[in-house]
C-alpha positions as CSV (number, residue, x, y, z in Angstrom):
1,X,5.2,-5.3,5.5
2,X,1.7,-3.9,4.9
3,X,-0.3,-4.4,1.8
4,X,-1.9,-1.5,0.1
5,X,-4.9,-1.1,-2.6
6,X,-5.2,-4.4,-5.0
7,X,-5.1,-7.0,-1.7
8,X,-9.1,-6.6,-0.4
9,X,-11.4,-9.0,-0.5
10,X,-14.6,-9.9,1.0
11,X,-14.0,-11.5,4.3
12,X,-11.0,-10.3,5.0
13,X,-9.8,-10.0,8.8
14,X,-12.7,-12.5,9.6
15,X,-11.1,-15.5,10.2
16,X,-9.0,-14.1,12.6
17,X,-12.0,-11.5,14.4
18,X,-13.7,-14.9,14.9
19,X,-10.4,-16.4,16.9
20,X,-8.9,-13.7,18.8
21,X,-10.9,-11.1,20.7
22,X,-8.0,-8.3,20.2
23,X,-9.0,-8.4,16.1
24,X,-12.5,-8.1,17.4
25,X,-11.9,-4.8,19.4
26,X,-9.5,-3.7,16.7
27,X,-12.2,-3.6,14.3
28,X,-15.0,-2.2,16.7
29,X,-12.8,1.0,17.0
30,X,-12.5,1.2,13.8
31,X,-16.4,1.2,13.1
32,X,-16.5,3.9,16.5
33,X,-13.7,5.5,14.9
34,X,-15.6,6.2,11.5
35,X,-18.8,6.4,13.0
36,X,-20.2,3.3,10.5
37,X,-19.5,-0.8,10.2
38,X,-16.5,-1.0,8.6
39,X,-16.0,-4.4,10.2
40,X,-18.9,-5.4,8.1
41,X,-18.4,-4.3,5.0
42,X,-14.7,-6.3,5.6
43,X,-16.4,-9.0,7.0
44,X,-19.8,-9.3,4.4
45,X,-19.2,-7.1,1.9
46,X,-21.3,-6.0,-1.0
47,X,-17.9,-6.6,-2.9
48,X,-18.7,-3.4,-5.1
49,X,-19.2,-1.3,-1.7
50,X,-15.7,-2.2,-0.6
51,X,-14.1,-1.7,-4.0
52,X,-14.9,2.2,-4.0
53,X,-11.3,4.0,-3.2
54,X,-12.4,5.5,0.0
55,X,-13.9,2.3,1.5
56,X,-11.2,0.3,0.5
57,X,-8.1,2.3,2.4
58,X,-9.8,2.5,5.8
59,X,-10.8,-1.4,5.2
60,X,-7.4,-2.5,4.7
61,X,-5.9,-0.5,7.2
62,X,-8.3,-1.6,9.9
63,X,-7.4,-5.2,8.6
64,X,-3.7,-5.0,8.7
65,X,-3.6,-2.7,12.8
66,X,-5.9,-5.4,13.8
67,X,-3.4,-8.2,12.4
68,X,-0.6,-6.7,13.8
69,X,-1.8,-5.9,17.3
70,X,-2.6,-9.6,17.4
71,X,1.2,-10.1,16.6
72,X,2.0,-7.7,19.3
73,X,0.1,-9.3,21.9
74,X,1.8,-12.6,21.2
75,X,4.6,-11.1,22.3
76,X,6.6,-10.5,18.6
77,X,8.0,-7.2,17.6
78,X,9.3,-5.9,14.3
79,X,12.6,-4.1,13.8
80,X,11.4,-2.1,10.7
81,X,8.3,-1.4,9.2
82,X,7.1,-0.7,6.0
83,X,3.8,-0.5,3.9
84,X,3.2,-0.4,0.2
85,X,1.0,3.2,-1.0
86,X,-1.7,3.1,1.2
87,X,0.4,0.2,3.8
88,X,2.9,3.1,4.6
89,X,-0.2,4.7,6.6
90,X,-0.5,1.1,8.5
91,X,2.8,1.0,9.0
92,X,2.8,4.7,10.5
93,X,0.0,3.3,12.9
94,X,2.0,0.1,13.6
95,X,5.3,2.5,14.5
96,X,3.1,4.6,16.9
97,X,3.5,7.9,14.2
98,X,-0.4,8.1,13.3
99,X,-3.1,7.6,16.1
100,X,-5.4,4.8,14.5
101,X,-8.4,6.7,14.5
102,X,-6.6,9.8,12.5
103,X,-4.8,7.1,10.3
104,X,-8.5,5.8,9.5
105,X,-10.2,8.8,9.2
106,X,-7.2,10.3,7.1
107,X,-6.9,7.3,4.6
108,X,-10.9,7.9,3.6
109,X,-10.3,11.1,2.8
110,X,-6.8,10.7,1.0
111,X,-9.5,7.4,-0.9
112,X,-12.0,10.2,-1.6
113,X,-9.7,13.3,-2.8
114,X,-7.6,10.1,-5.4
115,X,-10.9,9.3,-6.9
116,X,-12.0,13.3,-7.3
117,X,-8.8,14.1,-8.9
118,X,-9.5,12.4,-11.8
119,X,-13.2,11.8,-13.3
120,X,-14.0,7.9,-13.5
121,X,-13.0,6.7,-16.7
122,X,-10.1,9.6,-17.5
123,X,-7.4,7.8,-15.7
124,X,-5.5,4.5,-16.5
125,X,-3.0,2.0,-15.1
126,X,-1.1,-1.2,-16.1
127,X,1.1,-3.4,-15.3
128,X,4.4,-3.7,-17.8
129,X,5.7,-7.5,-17.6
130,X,9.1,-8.5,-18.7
131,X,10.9,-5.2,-18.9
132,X,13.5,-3.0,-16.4
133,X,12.6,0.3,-14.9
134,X,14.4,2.2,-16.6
135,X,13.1,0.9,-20.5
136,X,9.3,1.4,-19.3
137,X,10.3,5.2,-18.3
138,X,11.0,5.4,-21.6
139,X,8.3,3.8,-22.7
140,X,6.2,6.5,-20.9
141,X,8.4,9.5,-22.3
142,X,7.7,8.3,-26.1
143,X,4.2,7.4,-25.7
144,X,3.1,10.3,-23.7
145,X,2.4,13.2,-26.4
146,X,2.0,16.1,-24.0
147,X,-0.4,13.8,-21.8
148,X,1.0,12.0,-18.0
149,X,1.8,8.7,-18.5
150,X,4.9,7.2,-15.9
151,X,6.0,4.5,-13.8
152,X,3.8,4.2,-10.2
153,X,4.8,1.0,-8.7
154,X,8.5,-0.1,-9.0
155,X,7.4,-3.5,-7.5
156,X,9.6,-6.0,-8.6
157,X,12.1,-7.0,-11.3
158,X,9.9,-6.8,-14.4
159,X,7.0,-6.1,-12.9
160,X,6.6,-2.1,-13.0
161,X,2.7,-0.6,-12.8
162,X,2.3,2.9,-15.0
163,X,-0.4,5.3,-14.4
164,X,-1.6,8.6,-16.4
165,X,-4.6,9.7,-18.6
166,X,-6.6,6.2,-20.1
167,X,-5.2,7.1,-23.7
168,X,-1.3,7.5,-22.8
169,X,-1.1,4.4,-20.7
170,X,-2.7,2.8,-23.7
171,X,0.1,4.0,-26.1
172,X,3.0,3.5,-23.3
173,X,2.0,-0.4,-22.8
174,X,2.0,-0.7,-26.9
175,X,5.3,1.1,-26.6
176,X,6.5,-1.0,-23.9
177,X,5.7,-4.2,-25.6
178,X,7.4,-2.5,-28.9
179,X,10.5,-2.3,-26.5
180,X,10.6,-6.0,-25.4
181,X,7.7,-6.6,-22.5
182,X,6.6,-9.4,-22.2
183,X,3.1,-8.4,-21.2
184,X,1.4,-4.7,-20.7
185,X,-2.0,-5.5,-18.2
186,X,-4.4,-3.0,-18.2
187,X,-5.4,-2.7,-13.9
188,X,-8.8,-2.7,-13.2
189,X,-8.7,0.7,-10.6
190,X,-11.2,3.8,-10.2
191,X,-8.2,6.4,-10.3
192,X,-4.3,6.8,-11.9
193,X,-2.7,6.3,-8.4
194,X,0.7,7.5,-7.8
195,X,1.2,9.7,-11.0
196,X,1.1,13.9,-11.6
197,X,-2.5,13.6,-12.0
198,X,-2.8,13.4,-8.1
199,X,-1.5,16.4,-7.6
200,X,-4.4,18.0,-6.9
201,X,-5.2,15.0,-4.3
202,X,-1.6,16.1,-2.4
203,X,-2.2,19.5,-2.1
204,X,-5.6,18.5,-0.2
205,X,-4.1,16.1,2.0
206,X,-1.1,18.0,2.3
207,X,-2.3,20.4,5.3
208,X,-4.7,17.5,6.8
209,X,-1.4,15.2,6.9
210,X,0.7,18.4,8.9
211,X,-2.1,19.1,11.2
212,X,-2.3,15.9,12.9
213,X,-1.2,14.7,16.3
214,X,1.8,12.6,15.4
215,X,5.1,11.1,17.2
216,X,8.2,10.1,16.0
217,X,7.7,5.9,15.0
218,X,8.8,3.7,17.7
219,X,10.0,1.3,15.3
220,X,12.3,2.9,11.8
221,X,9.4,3.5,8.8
222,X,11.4,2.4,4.9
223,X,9.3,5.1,2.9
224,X,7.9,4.2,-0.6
225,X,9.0,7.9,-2.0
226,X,12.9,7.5,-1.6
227,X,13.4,3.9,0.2
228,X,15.0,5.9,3.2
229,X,14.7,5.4,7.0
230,X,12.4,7.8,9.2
231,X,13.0,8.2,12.4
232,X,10.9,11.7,13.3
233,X,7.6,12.6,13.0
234,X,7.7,15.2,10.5
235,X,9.8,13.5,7.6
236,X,7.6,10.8,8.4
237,X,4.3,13.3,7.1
238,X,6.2,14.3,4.3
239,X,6.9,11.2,3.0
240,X,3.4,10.9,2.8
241,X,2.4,14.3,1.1
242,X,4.9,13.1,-1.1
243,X,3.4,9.9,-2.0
244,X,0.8,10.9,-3.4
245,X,1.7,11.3,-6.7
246,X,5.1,10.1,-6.5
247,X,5.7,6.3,-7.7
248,X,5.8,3.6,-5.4
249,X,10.0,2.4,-5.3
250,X,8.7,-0.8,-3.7
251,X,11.9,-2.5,-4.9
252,X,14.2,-0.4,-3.2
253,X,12.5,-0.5,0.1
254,X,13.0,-4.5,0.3
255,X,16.4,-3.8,-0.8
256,X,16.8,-1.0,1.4
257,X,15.3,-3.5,4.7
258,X,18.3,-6.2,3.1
259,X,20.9,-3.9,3.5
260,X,19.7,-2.7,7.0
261,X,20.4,-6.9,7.9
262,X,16.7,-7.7,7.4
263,X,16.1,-11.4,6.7
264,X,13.0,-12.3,7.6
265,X,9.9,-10.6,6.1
266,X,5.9,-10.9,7.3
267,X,3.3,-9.8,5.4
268,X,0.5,-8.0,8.1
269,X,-2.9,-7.9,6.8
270,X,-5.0,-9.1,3.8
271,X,-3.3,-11.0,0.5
272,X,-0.2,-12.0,-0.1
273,X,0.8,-9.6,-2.9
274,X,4.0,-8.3,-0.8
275,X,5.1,-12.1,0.1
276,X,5.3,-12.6,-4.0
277,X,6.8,-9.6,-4.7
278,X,9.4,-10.3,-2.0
279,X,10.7,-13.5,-3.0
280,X,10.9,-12.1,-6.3
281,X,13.4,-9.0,-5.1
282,X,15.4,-11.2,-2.4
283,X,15.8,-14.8,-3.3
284,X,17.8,-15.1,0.2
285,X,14.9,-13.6,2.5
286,X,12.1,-15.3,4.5
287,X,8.2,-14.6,4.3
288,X,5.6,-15.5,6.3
289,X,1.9,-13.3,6.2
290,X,-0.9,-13.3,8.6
291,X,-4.4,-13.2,7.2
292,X,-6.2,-16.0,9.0
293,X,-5.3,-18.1,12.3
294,X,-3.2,-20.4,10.7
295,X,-0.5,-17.5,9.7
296,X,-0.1,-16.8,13.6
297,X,1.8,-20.3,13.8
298,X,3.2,-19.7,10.7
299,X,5.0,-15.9,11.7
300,X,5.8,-17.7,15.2
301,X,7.9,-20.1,13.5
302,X,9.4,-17.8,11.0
303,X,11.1,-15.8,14.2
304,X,11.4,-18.7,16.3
């Protein structure tokens, strides 16, 4: 499981760059790759440098190859993959679908065409506590008034993330809290992600996501659009048109990965966000993450 936007932090990757020499090339072809230090900004920050959309996507992609190529040369190997928003483009890399450097170069620009869809300050999201699905769609549809206000991340029972224009998302999380939530947290993000105000965002990607080199994945890819398998190259890609303003159905992909026999889960790259969520959606599962040396021994032992 890879970790999208939300699980950066300065220093991340680090900790393992310092132990193990395959992070530490992992991360110098991802500065070659972009023609800048991306290691350093992981490694030193500023915070606020990291925290811009497009930084942030290449960052925690480089994070989460490097993590998993370290898996890899330990000899362990995954039977699925998946990656949550911007994770799914990790994953890609991880399957063998996306060529790292495209992947890296790709995610920037899919960071940068997000945050022009919607001028700073226009957009909102937050997270609705306490209440199903299918009550916070309603939510949205009440609240919304001709504006775009709907569900983005299906993460976990009672935990569902809306996005749309600031106002709307403001009337949909007093709506939703009308309607039983326990909570409605307003997200502290530059852009509505995963909602029809990235439209404009898709249809720029669209042709820069069909015109790369790609593969069919090595290893099955559970998409965030419709929680289904890929196994070619091209409904990999457009999955990932797709996902740009189509809500993340994070809870269906770990259910999805259940009912494929899937039983034991690890978390590759920064955070832990996707371990929390997982124990959440399958009490029965194991979960282990990698983010410094000591998760190594800790995934080792997970697959014995």
């Amino acid at each position: 499981m890879f970790p999208g936007q939300g699980s950066q932090a300065v220093g991340m990757g680090k900790a393992l760059a310092d132990a193990f020499q395959v992070v530490r090339d992992t991360m110098a072809e991802a500065d070659e790759a972009l023609g800048e230090s991306l290691s350093g900004l992981c490694f030193e920050g500023p915070a606020e440098r990291l925290l811009l959309t497009e930084n942030t996507q290449p960052a925690i992609l480089a994070v989460s190859v490097a993590s998993f190529r370290l898996l890899a040369s330990q000899g362990l190997r995954p039977a699925f993959v998946a990656g949550h928003s911007l994770g799914e483009y990790s994953a890609h890399v991880a399957a063998g679908t996306i060529a790292f450097a495209d992947a890296l170069r790709t995610v920037r620009r899919r960071g940068r065409y997000m945050q022009e869809a919607v001028p700073v300050g226009e957009g909102a999201m937050a997270a609705i506590l306490g209440l199903d699905a299918e009550t916070v769609a309603q939510a949205c549809a009440e609240a919304a008034q001709g504006d775009v206000v709907s569900p983005a991340n299906m993460n976990a029972p009672g935990q569902v993330v809306i996005a749309g224009s600031k106002d709307a998302v403001a009337r949909a999380s007093a709506r939703a809290k009308e309607l039983g939530a326990k909570r409605a947290i307003p997200l502290p993000v530059s852009a509505p992600f995963h909602c029809a105000l990235m439209r404009p965002a898709e249809a720029r990607l669209a042709p820069e996501l069909r015109a790369l080199a790609v593969a069919d994945p090595l290893v099955p890819v559970v998409a965030n659009v419709d929680a289904e398998v890929k196994r070619t190259a091209s409904e990999s890609i457009e999955a990932l048109v797709k996902q740009v303003s189509a809500p993340v159905r994070w809870e269906a992909v770990m259910r999805r990965l259940a009912s494929e026999g899937v039983h034991k889960y690890v978390e590759v790259g920064p955070g832990t966000v996707l371990t929390g969520l997982g124990r959440k959606i399958l009490k029965d599962a194991a979960f282990a993450n990698i983010e410094d040396p000591s998760g190594v021994l800790a995934v080792a032992a997970l697959v014995g």
